[in-house]
FILO-709921 format. One record per residue (C-alpha): residue number from 1; residue in three letters; x, y, z. Coordinates in pm, 1 decimal, always signed. Example, Ala and Ser with C-alpha at 12.3 -4.5 7.8 and 13.67 -1.06 7.14 Angstrom:
// residues 2
   resi   resn         px         py         pz
      1    Ala    +1230.0     -450.0     +780.0
      2    Ser    +1367.0     -106.0     +714.0
END
This chain:
// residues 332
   resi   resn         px         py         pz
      1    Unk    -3443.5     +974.6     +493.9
      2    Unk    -3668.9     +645.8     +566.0
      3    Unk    -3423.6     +316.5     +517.5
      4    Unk    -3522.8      -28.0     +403.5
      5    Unk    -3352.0     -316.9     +655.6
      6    Unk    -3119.2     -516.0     +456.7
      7    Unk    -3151.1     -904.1     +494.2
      8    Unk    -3011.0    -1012.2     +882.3
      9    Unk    -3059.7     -684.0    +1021.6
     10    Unk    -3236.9     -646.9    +1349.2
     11    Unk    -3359.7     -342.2    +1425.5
     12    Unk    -3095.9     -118.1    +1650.0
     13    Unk    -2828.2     -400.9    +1643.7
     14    Unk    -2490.0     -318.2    +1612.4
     15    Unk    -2302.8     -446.5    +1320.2
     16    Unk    -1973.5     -331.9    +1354.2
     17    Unk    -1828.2     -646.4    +1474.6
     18    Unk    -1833.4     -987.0    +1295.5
     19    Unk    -1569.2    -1171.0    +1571.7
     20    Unk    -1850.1    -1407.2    +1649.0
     21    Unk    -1996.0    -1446.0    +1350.4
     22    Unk    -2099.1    -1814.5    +1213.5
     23    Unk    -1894.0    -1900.7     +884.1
     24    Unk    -2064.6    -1961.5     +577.0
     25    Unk    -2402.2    -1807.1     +655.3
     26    Unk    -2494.8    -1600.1     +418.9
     27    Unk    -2705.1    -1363.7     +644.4
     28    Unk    -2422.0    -1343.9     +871.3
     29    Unk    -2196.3    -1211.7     +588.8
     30    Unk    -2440.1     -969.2     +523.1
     31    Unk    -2469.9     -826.1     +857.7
     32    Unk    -2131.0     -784.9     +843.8
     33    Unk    -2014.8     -669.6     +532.4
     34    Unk    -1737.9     -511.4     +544.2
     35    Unk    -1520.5     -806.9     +769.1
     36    Unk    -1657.6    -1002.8     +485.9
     37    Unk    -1465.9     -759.9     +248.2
     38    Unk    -1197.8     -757.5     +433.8
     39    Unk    -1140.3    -1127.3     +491.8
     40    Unk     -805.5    -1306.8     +304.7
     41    Unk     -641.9     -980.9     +235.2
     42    Unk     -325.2     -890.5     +452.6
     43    Unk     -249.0     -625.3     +739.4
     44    Unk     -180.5     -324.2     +514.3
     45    Unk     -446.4     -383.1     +250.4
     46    Unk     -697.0     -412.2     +547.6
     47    Unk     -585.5     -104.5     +752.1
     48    Unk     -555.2     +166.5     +397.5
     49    Unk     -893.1      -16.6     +316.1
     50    Unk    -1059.0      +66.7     +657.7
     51    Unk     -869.1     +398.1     +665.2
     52    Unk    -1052.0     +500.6     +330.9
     53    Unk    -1403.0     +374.0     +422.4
     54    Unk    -1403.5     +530.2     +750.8
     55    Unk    -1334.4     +860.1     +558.0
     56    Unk    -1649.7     +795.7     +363.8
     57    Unk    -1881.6     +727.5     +707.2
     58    Unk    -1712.4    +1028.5     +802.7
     59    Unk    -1854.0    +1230.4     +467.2
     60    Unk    -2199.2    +1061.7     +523.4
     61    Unk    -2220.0    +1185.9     +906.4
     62    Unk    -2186.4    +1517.9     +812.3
     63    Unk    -2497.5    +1519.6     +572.6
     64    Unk    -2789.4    +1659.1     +677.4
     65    Unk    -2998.4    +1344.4     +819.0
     66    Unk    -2747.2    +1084.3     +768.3
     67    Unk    -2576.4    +1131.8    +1104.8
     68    Unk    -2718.7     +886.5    +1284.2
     69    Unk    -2661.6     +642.0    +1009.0
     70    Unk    -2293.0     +651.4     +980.5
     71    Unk    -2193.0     +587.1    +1360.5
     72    Unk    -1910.4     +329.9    +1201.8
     73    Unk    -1772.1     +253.0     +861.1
     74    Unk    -2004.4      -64.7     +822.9
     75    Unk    -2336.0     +110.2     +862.5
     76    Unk    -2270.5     +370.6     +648.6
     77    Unk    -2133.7     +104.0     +383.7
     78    Unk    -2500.3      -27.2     +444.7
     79    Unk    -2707.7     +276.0     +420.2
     80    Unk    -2537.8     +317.7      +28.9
     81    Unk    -2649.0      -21.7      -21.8
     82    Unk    -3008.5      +41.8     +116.2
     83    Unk    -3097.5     +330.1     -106.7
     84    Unk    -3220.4     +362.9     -510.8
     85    Unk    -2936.8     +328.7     -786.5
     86    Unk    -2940.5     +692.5     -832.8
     87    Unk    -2907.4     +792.6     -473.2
     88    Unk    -2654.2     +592.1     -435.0
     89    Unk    -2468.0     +807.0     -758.8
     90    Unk    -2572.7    +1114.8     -582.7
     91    Unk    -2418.3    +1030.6     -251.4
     92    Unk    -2057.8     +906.9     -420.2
     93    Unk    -2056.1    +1177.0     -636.0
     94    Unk    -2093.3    +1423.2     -351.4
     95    Unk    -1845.6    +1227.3     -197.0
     96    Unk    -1594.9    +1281.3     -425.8
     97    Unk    -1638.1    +1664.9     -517.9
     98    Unk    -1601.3    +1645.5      -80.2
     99    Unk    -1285.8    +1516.4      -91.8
    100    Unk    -1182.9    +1734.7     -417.5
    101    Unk    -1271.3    +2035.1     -197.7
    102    Unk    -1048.2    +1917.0      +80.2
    103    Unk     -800.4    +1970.8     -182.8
    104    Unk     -672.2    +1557.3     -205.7
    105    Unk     -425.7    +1428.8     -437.4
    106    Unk     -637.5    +1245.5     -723.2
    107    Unk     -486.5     +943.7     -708.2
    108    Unk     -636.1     +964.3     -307.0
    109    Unk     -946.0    +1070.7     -470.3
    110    Unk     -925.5     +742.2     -724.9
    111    Unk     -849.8     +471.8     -451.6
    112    Unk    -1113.1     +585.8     -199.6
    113    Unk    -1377.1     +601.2     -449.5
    114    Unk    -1235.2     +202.8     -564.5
    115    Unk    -1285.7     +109.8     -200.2
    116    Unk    -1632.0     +239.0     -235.1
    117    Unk    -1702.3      +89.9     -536.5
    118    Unk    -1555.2     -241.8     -444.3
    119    Unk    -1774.1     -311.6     -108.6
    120    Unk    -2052.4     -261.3     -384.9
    121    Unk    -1971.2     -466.2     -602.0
    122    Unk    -1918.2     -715.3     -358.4
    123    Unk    -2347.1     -638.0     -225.0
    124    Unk    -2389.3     -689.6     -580.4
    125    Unk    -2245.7    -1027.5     -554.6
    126    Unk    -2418.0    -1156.4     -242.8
    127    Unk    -2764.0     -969.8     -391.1
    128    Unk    -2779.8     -739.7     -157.5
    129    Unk    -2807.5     -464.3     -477.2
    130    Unk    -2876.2     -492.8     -845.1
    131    Unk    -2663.3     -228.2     -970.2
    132    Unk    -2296.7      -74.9     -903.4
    133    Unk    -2121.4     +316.9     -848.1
    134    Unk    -2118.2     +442.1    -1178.6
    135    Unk    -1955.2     +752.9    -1029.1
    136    Unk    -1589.7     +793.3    -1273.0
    137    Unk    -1280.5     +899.2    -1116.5
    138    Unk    -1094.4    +1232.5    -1132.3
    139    Unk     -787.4    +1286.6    -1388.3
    140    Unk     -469.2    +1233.5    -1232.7
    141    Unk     -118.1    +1176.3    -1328.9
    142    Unk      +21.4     +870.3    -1245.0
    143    Unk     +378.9     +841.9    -1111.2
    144    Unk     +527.4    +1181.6    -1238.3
    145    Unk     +845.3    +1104.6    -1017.0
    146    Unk     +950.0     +739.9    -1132.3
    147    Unk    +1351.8     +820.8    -1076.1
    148    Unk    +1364.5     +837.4     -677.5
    149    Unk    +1707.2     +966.9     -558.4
    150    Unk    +1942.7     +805.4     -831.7
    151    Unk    +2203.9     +542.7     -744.8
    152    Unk    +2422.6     +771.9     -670.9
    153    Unk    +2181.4     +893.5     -431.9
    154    Unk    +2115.5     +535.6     -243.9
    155    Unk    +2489.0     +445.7     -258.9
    156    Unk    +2563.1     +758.7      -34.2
    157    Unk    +2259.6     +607.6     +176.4
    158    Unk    +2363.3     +304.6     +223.0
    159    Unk    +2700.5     +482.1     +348.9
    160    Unk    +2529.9     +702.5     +590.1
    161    Unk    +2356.2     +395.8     +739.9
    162    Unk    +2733.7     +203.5     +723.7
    163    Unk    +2880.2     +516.0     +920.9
    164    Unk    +2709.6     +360.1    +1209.3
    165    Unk    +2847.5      +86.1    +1366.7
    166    Unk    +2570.8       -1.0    +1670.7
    167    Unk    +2270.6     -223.7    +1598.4
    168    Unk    +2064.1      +55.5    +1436.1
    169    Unk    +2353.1     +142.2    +1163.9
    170    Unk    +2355.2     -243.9    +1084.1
    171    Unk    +1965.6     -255.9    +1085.9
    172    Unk    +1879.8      +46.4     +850.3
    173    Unk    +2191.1      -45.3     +635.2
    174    Unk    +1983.2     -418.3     +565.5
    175    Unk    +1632.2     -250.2     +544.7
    176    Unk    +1789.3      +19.8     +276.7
    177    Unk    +1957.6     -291.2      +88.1
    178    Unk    +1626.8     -457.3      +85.1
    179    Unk    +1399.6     -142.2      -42.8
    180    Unk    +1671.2      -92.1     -350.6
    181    Unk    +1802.1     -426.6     -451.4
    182    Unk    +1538.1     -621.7     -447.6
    183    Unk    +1253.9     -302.0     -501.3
    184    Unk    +1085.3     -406.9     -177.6
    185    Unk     +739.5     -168.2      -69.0
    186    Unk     +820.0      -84.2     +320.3
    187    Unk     +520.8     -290.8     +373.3
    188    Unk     +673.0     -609.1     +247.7
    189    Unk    +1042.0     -548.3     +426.9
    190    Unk     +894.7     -454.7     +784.1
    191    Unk     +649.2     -808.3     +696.1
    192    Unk     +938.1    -1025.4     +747.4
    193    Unk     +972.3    -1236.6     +990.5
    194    Unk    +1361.2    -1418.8    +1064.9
    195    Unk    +1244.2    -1759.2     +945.3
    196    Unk    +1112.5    -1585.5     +597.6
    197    Unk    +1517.4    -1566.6     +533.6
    198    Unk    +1720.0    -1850.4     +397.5
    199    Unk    +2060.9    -1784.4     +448.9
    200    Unk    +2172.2    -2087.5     +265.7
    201    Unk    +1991.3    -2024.8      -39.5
    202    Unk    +2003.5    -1637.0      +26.2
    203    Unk    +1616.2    -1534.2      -57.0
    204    Unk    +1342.6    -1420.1     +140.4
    205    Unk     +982.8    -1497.9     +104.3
    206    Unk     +774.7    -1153.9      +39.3
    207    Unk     +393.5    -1116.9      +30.5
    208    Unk     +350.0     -910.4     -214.8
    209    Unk     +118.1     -628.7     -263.8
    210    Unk     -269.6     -799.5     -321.4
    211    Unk      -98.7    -1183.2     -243.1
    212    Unk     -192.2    -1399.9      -23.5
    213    Unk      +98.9    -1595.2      -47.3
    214    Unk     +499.9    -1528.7       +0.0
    215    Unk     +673.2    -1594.8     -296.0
    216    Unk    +1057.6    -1635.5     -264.3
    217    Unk    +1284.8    -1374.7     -433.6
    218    Unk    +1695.7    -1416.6     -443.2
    219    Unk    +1911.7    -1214.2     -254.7
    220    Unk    +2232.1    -1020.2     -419.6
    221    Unk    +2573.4    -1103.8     -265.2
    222    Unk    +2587.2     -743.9     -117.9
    223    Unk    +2161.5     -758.7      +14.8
    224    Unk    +2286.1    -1045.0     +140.9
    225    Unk    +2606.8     -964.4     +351.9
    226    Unk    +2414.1     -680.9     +489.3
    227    Unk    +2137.4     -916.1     +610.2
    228    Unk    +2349.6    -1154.7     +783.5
    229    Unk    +2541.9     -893.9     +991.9
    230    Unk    +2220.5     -747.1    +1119.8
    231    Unk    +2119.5    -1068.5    +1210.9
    232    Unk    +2443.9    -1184.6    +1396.5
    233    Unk    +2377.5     -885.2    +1632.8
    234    Unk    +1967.7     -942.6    +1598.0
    235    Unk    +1996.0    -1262.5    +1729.9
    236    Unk    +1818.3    -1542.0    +1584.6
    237    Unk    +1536.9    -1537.1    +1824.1
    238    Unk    +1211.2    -1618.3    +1603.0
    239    Unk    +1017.4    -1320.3    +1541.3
    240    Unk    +1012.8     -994.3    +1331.2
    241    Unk    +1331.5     -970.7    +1120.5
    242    Unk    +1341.2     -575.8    +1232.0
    243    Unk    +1263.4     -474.3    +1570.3
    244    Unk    +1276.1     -190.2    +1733.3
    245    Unk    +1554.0      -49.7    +1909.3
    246    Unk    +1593.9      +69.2    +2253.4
    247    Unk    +1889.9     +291.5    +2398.5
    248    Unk    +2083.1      -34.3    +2447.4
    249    Unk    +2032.7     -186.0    +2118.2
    250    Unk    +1795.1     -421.7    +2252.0
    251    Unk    +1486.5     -517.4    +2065.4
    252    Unk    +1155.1     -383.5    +2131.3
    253    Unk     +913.0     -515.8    +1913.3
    254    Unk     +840.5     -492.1    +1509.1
    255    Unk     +953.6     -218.1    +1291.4
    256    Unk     +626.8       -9.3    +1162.9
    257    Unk     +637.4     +110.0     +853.8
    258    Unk     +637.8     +482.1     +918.4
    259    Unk     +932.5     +380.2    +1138.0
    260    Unk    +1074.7     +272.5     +790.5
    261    Unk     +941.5     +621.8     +643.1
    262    Unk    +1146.2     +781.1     +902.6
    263    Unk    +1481.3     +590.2     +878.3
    264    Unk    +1441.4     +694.0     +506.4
    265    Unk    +1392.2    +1032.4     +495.6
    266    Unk    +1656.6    +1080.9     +794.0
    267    Unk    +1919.6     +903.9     +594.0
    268    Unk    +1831.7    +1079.2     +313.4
    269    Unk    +1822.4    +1411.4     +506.0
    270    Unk    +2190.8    +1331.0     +565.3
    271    Unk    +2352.6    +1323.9     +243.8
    272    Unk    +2079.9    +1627.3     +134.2
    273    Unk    +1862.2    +1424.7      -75.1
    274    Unk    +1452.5    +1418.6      +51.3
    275    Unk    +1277.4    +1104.8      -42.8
    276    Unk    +1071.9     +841.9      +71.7
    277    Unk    +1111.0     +432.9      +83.4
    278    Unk     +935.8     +397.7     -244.9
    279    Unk    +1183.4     +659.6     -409.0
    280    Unk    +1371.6     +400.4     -365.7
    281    Unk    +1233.4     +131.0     -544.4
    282    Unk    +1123.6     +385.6     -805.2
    283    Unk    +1515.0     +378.4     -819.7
    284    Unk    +1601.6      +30.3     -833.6
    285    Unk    +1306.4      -23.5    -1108.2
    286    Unk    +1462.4     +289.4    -1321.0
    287    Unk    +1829.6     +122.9    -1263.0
    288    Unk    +1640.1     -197.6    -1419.5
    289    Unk    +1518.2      -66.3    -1679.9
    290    Unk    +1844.9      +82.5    -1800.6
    291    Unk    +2075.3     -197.1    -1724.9
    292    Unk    +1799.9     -425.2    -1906.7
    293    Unk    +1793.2     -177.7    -2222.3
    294    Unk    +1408.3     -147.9    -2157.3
    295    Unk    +1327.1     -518.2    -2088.9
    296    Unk     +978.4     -451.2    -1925.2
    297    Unk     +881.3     -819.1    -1906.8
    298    Unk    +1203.6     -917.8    -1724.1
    299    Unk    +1203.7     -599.3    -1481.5
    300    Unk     +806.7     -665.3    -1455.7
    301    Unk     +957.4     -973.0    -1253.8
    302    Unk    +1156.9     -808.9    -1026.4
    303    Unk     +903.0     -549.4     -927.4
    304    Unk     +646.4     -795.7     -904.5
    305    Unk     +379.4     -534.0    -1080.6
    306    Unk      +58.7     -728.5    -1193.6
    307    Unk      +15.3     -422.8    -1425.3
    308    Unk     +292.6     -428.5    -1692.8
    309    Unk     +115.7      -28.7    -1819.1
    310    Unk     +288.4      +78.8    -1477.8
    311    Unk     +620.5       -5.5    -1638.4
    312    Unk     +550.6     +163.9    -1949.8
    313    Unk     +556.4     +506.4    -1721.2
    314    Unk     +855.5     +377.8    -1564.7
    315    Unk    +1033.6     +363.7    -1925.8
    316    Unk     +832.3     +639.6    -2068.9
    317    Unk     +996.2     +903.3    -1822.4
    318    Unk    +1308.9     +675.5    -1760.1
    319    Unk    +1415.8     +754.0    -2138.7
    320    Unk    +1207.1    +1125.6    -2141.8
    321    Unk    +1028.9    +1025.2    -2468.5
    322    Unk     +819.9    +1363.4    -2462.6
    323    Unk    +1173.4    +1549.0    -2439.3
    324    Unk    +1340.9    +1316.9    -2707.2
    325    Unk    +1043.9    +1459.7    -2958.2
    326    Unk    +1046.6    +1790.2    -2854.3
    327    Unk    +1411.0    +1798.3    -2951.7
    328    Unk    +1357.6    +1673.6    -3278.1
    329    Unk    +1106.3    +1897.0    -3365.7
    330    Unk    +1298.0    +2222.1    -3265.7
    331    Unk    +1479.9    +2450.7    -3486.8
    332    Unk    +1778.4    +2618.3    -3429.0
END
């Protein structure tokens, strides 16, 4: 397969890397696409981003004479750009029925062909291409599971956590608050940095999912409390607001989030219930929406969705709609 050379590409250079790269020149950019792409958003965005285009160069090296174009993410991001419109449909589309015969969830499916599609749309924008992926994405069913474990099920949490009365016990008991009360993704909680708390005014200051700013949310008397006596035995040190812990207690750097997704499922584990941190914001969102009698607007504020349709599940399956009508069409 003969490729053209896309504007700013030498011959045999490598354009993986854009540390060094001269802002505001548009070849530059070019050469290095996918930093471009990459540029403004935060640490998770970037990493599931570079996780699901290095799936894609991973697809494209196993075609037959596409290996050598695909020796990282940006180059095979390139060599869709280089080729006709249609090739480009061909190679997404086998992409996808790829990843449909590695049996992946759809919405996997859905997002990895939107990181596809974006960096394209993006060459489209610099004129790099004329066209964009016209390949659709796969049926799926969005949020089937909107309840999480119940709040019965994160009280007896938050109890397991409280059970323990060392560092860790006063750690997960906070980070548990923070992923129910106040809905927080793992993402956002493990984020946080001590100074991003105001004790005095009790909020934190969260970037949310696709901002590039923090935006301050209010703290509940009992988020609160639980904050403050992690903190008294945290120190306040500047740094990540959760830390690792080693056998003494003692700090050991930021909380991950599959450290998170661990804590989670363990404390879960203990009172029988398997879930997941966002089971339990699926919770707290579910808890809004009955205590608010539906109120999507005013819950869409304390989930901080963009998409108020996402809510609409959320109350759809919150008040079992399709069950309600079956039940009303039955006869005895």
């Amino acid at each position: 397969m003969t490729l053209p050379v896309l504007p700013g590409d030498a011959a045999g250079q490598d354009v993986s890397d854009a540390r060094h790269a001269p802002a505001l020149r548009l070849d530059r950019i070019q050469e290095h696409l996918l930093d471009a792409f990459y540029a403004g958003r935060s640490a998770n965005t970037v990493r599931a981003y570079r996780r699901d285009h290095e799936d894609f160069r991973a697809f494209v090296a196993r075609q037959d004479g596409l290996g050598p174009f695909a020796a990282t993410a940006e180059q095979a991001v390139r060599m869709l750009l280089a080729v006709a419109h249609g090739q480009a449909n061909a190679l997404a589309l086998g992409y996808r029925n790829d990843m449909l015969r590695r049996e992946l969830q759809p919405a996997t499916v859905n997002r990895r062909l939107a990181a596809l599609r974006s960096v394209v749309k993006l060459g489209n924008t610099l004129g790099l291409v004329t066209w964009g992926l016209d390949i659709e994405n796969v049926d799926a069913v969005a949020y089937r599971d909107t309840r999480g474990p119940g709040r019965d099920g994160v009280r007896a949490m938050v109890a397991q956590a409280k059970g323990r009365t060392d560092a860790k016990g006063l750690r997960d008991t906070a980070i548990v608050r923070l992923l129910h009360d106040v809905a927080l993704r793992r993402g956002e909680a493990v984020s946080l940095d001590l100074d991003h708390y105001d004790s005095r005014r009790g909020t934190v200051a969260v970037l949310g999912k696709g901002r590039t700013q923090r935006e301050r949310v209010t703290l509940p008397a009992a988020t609160r409390a639980a904050l403050d006596a992690w903190i008294l035995v945290r120190g306040k040190e500047p740094g990540p607001l959760f830390h690792r812990l080693d056998a003494a207690g003692r700090g050991e750097g930021r909380l991950t989030g599959a450290a998170v997704y661990q804590i989670v499922r363990e404390l879960g584990a203990g009172v029988g219930l398997a879930t997941r941190p966002h089971g339990l914001r699926h919770s707290a969102i579910t808890a809004a929406l009955d205590a608010s009698n539906g109120n999507i607007r005013a819950v869409q504020r304390f989930s901080r969705h963009r998409d108020v349709r996402v809510l609409q599940t959320y109350d759809d399956n919150r008040a079992d709609l399709a069950g309600q009508m079956a039940a009303l069409i039955t006869e005895d």
